[in-house]
PQR file with spaces between the fields and no chain letter, atoms N, CA, C, O and H, PARSE charges and radii, in Angstrom:
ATOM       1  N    UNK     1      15.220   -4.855   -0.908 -0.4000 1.5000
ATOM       2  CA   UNK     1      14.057   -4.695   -1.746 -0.0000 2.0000
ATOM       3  C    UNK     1      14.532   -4.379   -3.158  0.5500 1.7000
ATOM       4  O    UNK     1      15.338   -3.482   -3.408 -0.5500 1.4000
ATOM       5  N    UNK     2      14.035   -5.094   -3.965 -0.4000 1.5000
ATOM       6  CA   UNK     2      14.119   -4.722   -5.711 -0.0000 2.0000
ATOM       7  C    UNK     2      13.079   -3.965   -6.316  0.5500 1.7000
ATOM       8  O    UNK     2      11.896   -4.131   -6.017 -0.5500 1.4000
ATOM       9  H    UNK     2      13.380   -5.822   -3.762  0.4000 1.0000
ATOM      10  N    UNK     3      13.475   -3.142   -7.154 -0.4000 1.5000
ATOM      11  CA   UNK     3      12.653   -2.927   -8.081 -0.0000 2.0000
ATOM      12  C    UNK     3      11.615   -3.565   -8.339  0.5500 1.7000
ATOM      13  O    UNK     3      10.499   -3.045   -8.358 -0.5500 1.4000
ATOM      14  H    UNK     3      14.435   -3.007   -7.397  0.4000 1.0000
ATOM      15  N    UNK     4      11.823   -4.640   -8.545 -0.4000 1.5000
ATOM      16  CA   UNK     4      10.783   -6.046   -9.520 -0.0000 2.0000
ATOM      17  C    UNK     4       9.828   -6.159   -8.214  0.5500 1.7000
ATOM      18  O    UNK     4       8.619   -6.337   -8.362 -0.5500 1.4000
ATOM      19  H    UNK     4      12.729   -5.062   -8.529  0.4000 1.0000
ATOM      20  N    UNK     5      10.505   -6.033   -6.735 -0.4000 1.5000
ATOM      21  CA   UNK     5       9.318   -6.448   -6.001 -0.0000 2.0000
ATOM      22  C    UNK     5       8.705   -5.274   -5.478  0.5500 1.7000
ATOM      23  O    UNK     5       7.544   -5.450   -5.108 -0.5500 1.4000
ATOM      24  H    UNK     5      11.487   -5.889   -6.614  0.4000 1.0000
ATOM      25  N    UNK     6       9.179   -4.084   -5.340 -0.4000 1.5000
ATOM      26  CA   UNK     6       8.358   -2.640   -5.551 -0.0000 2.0000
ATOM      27  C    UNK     6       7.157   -2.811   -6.694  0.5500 1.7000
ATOM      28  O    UNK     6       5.950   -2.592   -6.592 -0.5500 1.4000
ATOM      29  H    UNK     6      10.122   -3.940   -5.640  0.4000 1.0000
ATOM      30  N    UNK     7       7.877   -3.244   -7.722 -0.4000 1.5000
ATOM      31  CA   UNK     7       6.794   -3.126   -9.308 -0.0000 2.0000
ATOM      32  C    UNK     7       5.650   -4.026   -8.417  0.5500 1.7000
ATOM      33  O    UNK     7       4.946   -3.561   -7.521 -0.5500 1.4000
ATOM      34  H    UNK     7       8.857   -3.421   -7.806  0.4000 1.0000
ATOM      35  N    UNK     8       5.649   -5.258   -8.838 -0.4000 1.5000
ATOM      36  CA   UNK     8       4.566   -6.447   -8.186 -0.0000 2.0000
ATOM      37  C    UNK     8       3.799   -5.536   -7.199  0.5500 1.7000
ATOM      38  O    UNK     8       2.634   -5.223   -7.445 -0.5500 1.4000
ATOM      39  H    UNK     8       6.220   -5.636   -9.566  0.4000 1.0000
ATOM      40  N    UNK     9       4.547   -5.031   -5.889 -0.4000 1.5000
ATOM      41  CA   UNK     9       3.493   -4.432   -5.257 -0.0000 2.0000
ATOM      42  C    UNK     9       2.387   -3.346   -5.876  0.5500 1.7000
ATOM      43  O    UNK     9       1.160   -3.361   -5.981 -0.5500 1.4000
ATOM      44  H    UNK     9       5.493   -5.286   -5.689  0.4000 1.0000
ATOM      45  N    UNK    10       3.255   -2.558   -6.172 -0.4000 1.5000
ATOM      46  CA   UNK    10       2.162   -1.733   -6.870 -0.0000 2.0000
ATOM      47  C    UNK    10       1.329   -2.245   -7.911  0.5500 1.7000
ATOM      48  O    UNK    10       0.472   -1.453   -8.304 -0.5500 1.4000
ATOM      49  H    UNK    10       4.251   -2.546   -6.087  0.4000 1.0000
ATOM      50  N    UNK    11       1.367   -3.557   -8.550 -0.4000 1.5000
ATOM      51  CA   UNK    11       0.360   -4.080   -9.565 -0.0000 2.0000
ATOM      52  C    UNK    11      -0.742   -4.327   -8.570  0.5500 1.7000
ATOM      53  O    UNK    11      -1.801   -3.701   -8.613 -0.5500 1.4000
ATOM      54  H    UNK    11       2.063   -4.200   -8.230  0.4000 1.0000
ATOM      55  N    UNK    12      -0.477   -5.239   -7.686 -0.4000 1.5000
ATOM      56  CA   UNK    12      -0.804   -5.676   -6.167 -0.0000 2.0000
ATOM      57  C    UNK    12      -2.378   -4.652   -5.911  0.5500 1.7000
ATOM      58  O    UNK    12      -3.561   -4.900   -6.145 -0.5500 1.4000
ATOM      59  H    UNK    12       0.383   -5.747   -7.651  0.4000 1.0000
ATOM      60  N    UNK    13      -1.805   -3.678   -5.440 -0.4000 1.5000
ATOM      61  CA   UNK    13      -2.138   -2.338   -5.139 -0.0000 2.0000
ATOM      62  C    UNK    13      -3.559   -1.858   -6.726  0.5500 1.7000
ATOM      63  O    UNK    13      -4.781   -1.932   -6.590 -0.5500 1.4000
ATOM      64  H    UNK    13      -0.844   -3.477   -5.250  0.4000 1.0000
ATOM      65  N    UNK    14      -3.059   -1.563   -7.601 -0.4000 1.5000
ATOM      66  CA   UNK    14      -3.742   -1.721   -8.305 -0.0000 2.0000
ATOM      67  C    UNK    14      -4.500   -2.148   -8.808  0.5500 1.7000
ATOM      68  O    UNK    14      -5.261   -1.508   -9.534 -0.5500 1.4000
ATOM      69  H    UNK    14      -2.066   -1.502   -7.712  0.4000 1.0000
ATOM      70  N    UNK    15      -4.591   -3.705   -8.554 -0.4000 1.5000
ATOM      71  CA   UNK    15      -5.988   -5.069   -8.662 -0.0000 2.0000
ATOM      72  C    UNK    15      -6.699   -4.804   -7.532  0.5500 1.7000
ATOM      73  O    UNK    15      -7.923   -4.935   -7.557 -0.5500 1.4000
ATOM      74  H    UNK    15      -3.974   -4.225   -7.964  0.4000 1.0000
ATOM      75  N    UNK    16      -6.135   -4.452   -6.546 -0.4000 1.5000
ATOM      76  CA   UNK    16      -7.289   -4.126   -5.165 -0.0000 2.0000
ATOM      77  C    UNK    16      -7.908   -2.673   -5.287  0.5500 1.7000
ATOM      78  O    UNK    16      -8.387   -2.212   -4.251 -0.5500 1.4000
ATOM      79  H    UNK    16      -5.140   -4.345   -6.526  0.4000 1.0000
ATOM      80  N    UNK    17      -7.956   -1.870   -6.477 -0.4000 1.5000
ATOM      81  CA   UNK    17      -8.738   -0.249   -6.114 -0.0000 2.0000
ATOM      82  C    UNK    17      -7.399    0.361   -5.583  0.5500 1.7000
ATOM      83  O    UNK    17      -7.674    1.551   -5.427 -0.5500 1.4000
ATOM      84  H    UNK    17      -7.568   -2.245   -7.319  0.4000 1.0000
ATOM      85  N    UNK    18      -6.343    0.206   -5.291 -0.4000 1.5000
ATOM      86  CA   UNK    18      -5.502    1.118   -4.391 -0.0000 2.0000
ATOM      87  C    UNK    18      -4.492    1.474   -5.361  0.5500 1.7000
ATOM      88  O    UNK    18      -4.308    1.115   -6.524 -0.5500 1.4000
ATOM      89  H    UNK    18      -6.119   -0.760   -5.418  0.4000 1.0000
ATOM      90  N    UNK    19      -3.630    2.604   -4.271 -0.4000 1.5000
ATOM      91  CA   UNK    19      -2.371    3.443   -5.012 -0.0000 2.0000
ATOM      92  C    UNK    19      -1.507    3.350   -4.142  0.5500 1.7000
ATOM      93  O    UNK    19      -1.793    3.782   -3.025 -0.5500 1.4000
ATOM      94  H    UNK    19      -3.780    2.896   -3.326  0.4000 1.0000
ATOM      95  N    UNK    20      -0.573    2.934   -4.305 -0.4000 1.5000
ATOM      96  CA   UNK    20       0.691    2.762   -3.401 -0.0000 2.0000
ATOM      97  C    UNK    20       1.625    3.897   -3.694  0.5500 1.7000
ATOM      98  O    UNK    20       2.024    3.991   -4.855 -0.5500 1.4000
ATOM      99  H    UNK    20      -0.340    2.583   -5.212  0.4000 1.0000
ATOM     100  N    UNK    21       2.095    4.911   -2.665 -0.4000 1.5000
ATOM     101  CA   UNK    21       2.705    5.558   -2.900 -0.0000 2.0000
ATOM     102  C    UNK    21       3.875    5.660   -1.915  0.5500 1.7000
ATOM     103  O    UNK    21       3.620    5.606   -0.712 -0.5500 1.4000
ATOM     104  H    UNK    21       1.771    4.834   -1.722  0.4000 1.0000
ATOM     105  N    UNK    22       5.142    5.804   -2.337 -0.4000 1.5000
ATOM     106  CA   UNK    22       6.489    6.426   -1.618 -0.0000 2.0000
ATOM     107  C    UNK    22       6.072    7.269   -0.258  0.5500 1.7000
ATOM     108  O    UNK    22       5.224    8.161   -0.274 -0.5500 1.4000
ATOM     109  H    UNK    22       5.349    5.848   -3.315  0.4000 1.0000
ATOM     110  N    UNK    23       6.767    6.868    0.877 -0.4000 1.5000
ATOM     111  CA   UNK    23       6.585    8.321    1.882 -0.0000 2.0000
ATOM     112  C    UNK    23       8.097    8.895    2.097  0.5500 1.7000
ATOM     113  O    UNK    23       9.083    8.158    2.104 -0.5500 1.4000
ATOM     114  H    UNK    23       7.456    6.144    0.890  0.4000 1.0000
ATOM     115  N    UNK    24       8.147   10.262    2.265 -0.4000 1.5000
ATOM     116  CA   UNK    24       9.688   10.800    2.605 -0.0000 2.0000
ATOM     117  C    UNK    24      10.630    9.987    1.125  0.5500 1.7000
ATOM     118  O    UNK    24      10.415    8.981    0.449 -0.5500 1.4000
ATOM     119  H    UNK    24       7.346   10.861    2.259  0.4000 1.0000
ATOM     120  N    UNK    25      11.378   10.724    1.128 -0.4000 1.5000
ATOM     121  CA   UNK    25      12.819   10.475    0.780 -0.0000 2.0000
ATOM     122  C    UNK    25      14.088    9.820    0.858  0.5500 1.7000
ATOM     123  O    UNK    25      15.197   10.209    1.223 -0.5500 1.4000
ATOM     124  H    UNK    25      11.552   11.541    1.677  0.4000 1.0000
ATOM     125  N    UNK    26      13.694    8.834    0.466 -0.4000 1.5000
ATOM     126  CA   UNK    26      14.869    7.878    0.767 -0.0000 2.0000
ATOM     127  C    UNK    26      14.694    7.004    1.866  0.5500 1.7000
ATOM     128  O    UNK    26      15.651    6.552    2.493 -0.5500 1.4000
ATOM     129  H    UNK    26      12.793    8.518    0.170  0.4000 1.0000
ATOM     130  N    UNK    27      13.224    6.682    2.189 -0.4000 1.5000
ATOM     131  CA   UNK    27      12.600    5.686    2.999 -0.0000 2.0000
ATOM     132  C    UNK    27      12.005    4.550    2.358  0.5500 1.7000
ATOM     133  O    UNK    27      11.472    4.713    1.260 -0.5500 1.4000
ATOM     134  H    UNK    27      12.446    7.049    1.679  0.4000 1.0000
ATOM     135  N    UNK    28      12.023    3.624    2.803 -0.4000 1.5000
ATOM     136  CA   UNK    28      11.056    2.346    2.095 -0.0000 2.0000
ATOM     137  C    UNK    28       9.914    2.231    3.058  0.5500 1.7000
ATOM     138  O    UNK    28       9.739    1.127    3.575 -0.5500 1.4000
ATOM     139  H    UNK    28      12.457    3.492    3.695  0.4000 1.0000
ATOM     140  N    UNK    29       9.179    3.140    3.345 -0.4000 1.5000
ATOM     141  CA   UNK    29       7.971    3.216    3.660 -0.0000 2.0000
ATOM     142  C    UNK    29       6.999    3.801    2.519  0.5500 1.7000
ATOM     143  O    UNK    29       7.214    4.908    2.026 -0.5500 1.4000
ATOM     144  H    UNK    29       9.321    4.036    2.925  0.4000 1.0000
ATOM     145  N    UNK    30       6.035    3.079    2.170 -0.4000 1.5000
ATOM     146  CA   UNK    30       4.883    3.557    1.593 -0.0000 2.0000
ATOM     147  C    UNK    30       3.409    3.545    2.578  0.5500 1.7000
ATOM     148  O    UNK    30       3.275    2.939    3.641 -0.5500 1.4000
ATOM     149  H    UNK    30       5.861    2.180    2.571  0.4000 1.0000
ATOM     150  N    UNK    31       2.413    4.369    1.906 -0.4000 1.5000
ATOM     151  CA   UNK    31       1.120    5.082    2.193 -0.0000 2.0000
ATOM     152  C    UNK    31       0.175    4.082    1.028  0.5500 1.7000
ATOM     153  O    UNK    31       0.445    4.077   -0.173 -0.5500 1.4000
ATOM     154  H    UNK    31       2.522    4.861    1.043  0.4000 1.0000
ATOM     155  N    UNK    32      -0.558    3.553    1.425 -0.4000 1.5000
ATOM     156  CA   UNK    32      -1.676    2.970    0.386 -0.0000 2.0000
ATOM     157  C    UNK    32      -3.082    4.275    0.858  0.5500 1.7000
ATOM     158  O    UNK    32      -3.321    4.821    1.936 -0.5500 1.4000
ATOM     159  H    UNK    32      -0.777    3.557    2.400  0.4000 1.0000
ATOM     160  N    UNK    33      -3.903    4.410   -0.790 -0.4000 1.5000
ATOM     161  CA   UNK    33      -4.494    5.141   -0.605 -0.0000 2.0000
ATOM     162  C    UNK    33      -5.904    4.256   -1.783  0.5500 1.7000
ATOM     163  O    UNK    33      -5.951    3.901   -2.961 -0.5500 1.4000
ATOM     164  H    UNK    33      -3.709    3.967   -1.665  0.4000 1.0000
ATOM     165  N    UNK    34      -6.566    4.239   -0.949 -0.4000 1.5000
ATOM     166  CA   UNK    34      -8.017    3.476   -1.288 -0.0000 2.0000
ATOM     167  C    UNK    34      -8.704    4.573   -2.331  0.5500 1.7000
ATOM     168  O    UNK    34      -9.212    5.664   -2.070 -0.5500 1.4000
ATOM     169  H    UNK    34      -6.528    4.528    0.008  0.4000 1.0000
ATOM     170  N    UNK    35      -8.567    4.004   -3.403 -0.4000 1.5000
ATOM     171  CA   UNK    35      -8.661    4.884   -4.574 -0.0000 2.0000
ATOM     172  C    UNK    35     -10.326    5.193   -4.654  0.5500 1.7000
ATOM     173  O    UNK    35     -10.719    6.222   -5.203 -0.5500 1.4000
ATOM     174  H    UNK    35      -8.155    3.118   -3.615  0.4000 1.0000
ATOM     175  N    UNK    36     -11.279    4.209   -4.056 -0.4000 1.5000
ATOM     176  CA   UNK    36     -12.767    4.723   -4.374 -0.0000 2.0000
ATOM     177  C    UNK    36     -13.309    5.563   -3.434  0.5500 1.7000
ATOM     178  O    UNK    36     -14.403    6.125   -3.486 -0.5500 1.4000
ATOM     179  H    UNK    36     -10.960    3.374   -3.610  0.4000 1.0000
ATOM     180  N    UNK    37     -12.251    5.630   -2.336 -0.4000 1.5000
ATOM     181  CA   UNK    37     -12.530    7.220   -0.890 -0.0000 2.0000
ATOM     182  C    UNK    37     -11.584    8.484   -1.503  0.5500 1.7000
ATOM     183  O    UNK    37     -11.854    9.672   -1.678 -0.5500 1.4000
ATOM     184  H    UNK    37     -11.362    5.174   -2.294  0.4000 1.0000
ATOM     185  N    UNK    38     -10.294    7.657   -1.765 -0.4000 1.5000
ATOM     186  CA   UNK    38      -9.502    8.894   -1.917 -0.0000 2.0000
ATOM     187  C    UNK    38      -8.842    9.027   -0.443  0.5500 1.7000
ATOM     188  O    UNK    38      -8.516   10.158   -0.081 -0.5500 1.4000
ATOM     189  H    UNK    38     -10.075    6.692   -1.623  0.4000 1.0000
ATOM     190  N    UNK    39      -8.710    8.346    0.095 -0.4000 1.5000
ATOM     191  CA   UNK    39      -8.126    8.394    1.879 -0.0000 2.0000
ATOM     192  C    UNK    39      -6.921    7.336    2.045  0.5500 1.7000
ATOM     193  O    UNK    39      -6.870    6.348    1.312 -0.5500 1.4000
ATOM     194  H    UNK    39      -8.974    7.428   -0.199  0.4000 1.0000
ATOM     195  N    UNK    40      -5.768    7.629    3.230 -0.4000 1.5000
ATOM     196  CA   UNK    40      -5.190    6.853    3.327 -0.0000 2.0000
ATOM     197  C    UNK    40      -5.832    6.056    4.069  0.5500 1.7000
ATOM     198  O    UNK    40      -6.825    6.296    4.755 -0.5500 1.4000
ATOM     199  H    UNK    40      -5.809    8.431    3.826  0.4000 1.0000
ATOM     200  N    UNK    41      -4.685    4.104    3.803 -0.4000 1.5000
ATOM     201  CA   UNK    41      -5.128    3.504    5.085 -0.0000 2.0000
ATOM     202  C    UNK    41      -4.400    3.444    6.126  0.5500 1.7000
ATOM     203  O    UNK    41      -3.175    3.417    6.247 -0.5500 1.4000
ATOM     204  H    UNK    41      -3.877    3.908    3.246  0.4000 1.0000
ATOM     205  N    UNK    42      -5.275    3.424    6.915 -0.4000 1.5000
ATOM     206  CA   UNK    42      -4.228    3.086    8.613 -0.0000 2.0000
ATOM     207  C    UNK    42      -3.802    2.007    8.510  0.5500 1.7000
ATOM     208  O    UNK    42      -4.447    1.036    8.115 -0.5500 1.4000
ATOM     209  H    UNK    42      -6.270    3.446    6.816  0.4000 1.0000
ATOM     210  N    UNK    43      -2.140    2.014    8.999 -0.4000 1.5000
ATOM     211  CA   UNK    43      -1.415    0.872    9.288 -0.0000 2.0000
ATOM     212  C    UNK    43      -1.534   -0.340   10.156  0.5500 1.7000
ATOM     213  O    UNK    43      -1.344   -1.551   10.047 -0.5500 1.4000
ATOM     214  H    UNK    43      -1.616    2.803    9.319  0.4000 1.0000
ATOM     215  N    UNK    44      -2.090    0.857   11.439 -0.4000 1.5000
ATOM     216  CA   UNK    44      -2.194   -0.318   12.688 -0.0000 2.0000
ATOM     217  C    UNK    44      -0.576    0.319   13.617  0.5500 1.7000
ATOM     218  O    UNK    44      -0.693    0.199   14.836 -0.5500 1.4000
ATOM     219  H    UNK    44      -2.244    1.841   11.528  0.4000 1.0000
ATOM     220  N    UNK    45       0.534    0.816   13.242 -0.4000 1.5000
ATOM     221  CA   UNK    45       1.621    0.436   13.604 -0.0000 2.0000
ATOM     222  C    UNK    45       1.746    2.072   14.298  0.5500 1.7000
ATOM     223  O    UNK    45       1.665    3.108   13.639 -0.5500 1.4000
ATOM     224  H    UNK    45       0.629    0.914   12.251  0.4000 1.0000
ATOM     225  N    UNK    46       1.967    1.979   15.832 -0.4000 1.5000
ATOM     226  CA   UNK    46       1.209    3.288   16.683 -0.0000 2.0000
ATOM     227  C    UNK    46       2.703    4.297   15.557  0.5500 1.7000
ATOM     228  O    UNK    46       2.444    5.228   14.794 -0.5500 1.4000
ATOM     229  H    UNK    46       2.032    1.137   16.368  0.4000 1.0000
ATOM     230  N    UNK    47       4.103    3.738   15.807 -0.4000 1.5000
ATOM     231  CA   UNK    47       4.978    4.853   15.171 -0.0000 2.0000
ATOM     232  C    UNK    47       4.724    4.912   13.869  0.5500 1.7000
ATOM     233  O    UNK    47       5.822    4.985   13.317 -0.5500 1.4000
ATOM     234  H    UNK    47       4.314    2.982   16.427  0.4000 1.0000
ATOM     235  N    UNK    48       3.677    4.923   12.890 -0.4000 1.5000
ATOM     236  CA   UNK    48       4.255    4.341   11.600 -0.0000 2.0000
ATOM     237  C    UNK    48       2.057    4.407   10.911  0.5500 1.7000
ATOM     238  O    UNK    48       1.626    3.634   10.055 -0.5500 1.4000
ATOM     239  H    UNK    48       2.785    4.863   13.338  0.4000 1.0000
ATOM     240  N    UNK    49       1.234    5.438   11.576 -0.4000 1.5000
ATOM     241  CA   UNK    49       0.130    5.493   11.834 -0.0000 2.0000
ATOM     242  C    UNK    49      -0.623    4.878   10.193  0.5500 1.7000
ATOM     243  O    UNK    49      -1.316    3.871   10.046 -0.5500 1.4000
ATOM     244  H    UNK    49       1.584    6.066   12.272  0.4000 1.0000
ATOM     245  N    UNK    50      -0.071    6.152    8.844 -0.4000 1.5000
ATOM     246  CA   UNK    50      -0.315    5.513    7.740 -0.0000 2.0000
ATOM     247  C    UNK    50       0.781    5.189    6.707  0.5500 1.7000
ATOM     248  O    UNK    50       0.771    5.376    5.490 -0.5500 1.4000
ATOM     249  H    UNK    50       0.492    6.970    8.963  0.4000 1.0000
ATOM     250  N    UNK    51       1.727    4.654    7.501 -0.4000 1.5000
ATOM     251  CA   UNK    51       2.877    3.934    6.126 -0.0000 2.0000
ATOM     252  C    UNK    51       3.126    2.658    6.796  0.5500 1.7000
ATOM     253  O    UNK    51       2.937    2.288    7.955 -0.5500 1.4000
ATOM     254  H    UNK    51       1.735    4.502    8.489  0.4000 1.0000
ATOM     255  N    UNK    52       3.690    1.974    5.559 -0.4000 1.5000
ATOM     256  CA   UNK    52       3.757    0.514    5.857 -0.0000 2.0000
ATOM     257  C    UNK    52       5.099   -0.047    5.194  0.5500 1.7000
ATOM     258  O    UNK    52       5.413    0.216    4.033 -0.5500 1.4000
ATOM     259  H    UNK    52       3.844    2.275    4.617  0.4000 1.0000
ATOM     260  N    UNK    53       5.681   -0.663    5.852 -0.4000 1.5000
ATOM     261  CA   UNK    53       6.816   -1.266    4.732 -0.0000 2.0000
ATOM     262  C    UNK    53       6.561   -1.904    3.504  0.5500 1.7000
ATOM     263  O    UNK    53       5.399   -2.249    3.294 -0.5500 1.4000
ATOM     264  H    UNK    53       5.426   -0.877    6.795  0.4000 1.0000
ATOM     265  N    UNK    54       7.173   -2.064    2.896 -0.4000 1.5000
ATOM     266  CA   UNK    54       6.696   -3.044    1.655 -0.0000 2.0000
ATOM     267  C    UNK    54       6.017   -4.596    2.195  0.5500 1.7000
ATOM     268  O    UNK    54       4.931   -4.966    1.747 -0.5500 1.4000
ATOM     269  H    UNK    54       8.118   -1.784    3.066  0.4000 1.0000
ATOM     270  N    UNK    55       6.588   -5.210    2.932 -0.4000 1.5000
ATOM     271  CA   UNK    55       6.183   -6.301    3.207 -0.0000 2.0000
ATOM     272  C    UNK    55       4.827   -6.506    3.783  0.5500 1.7000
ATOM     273  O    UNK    55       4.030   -7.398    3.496 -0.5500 1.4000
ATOM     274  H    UNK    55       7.470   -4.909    3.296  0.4000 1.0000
ATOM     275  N    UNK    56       4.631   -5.095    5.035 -0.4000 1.5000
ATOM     276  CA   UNK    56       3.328   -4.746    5.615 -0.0000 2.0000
ATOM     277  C    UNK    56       2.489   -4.432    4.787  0.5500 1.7000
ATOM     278  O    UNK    56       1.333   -4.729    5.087 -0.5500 1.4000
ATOM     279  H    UNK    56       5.280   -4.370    5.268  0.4000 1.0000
ATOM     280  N    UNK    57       2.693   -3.805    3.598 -0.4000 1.5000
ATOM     281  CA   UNK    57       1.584   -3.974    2.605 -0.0000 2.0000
ATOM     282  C    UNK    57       1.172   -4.402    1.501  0.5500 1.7000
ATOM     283  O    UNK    57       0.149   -4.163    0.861 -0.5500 1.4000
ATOM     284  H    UNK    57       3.632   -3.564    3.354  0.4000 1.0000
ATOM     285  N    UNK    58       2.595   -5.468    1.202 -0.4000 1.5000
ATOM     286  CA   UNK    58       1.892   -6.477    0.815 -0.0000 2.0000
ATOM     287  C    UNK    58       0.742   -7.749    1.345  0.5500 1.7000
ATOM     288  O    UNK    58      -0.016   -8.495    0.725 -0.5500 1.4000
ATOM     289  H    UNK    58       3.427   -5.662    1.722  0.4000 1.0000
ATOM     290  N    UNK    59       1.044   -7.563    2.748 -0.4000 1.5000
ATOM     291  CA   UNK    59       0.035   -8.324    3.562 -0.0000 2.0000
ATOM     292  C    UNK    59      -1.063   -8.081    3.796  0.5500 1.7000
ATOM     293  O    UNK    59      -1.967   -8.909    3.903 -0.5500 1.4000
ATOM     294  H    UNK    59       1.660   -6.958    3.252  0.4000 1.0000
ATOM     295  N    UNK    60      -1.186   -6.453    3.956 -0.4000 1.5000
ATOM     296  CA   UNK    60      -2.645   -5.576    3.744 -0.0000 2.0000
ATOM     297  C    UNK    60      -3.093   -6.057    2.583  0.5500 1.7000
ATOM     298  O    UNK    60      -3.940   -6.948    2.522 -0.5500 1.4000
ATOM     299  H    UNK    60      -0.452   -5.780    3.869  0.4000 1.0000
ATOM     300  N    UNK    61      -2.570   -5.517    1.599 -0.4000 1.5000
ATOM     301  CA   UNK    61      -3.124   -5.927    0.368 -0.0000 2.0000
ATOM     302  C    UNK    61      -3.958   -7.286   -0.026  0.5500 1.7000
ATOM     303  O    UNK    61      -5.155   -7.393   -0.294 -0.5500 1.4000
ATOM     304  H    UNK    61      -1.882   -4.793    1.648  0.4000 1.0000
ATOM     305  N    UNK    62      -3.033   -8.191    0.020 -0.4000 1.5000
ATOM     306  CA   UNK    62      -3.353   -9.517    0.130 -0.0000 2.0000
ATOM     307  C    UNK    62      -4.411   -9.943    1.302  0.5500 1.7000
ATOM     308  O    UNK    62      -4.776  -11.118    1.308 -0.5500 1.4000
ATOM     309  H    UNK    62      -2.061   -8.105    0.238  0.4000 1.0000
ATOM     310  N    UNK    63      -4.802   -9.258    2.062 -0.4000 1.5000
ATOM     311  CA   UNK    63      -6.215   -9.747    3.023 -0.0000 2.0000
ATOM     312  C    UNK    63      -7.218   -8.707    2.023  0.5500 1.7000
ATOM     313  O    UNK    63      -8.428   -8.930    2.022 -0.5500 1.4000
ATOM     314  H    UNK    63      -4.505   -8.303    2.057  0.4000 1.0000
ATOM     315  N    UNK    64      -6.950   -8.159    1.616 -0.4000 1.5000
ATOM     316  CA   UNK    64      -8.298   -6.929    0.773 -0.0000 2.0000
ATOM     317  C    UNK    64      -9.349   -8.187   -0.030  0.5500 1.7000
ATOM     318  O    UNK    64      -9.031   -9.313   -0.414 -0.5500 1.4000
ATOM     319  H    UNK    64      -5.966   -7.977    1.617  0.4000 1.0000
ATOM     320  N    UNK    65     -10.653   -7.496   -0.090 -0.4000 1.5000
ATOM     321  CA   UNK    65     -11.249   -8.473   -1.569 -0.0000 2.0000
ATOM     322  C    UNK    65     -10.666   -7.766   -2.605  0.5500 1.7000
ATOM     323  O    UNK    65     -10.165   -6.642   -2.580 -0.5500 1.4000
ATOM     324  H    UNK    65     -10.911   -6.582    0.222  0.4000 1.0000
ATOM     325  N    UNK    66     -10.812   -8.711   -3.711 -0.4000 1.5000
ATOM     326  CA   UNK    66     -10.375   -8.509   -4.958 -0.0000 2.0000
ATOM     327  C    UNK    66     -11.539   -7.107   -5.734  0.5500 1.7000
ATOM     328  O    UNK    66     -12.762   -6.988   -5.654 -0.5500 1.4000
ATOM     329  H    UNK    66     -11.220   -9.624   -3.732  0.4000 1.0000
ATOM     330  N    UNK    67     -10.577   -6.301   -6.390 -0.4000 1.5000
ATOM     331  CA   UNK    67     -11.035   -5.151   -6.666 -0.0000 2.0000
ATOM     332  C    UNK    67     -11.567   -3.795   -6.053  0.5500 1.7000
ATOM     333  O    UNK    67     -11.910   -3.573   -4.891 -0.5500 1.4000
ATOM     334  H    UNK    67      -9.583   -6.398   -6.455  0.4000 1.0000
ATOM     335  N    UNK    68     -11.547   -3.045   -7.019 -0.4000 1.5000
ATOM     336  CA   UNK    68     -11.966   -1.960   -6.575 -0.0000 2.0000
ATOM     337  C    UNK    68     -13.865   -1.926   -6.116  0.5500 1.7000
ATOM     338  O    UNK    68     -14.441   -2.911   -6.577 -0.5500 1.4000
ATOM     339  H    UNK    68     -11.269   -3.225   -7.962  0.4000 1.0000
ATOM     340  N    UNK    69     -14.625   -1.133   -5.462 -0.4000 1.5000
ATOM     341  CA   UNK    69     -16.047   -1.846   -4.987 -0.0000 2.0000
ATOM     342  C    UNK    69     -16.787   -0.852   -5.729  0.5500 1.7000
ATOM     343  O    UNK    69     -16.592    0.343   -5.507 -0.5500 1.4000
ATOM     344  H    UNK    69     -14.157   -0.333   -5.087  0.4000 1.0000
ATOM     345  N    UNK    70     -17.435   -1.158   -6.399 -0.4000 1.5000
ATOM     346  CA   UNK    70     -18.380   -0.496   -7.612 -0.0000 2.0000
ATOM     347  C    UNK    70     -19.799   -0.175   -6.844  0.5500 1.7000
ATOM     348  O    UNK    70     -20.736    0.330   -7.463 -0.5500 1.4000
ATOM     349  H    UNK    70     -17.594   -2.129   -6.580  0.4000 1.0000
């Protein structure tokens, strides 16, 4: 994983209402957090309840509608 494709995600993240954030220390797991609840989302993944790899949420992401919901 690069930088450049960390960055993208979190733009990603940002056009959909959301906040992508780091989990633990020195993991490449992130937590998306639905910025108009204020809640995380569930992954789906029973070990892994609300973090997602980068790739897993870029795929979340990418099924979302566009924007935040007014």
């Amino acid at each position: 994983m690069t930088s450049g494709h960390e960055k993208s995600a979190h733009r990603l993240a940002e056009r959909k209402g959301c906040r992508l954030d780091k989990v633990g220390k020195g993991q490449s797991r992130f937590s998306i957090v639905d910025l108009s609840s204020g809640g995380r989302v569930r992954s789906g993944v029973p070990e892994h309840e609300y973090s997602f790899s980068l790739e897993e949420a870029e795929t979340w992401l990418a099924s979302r509608d566009d924007g935040p919901k007014k």
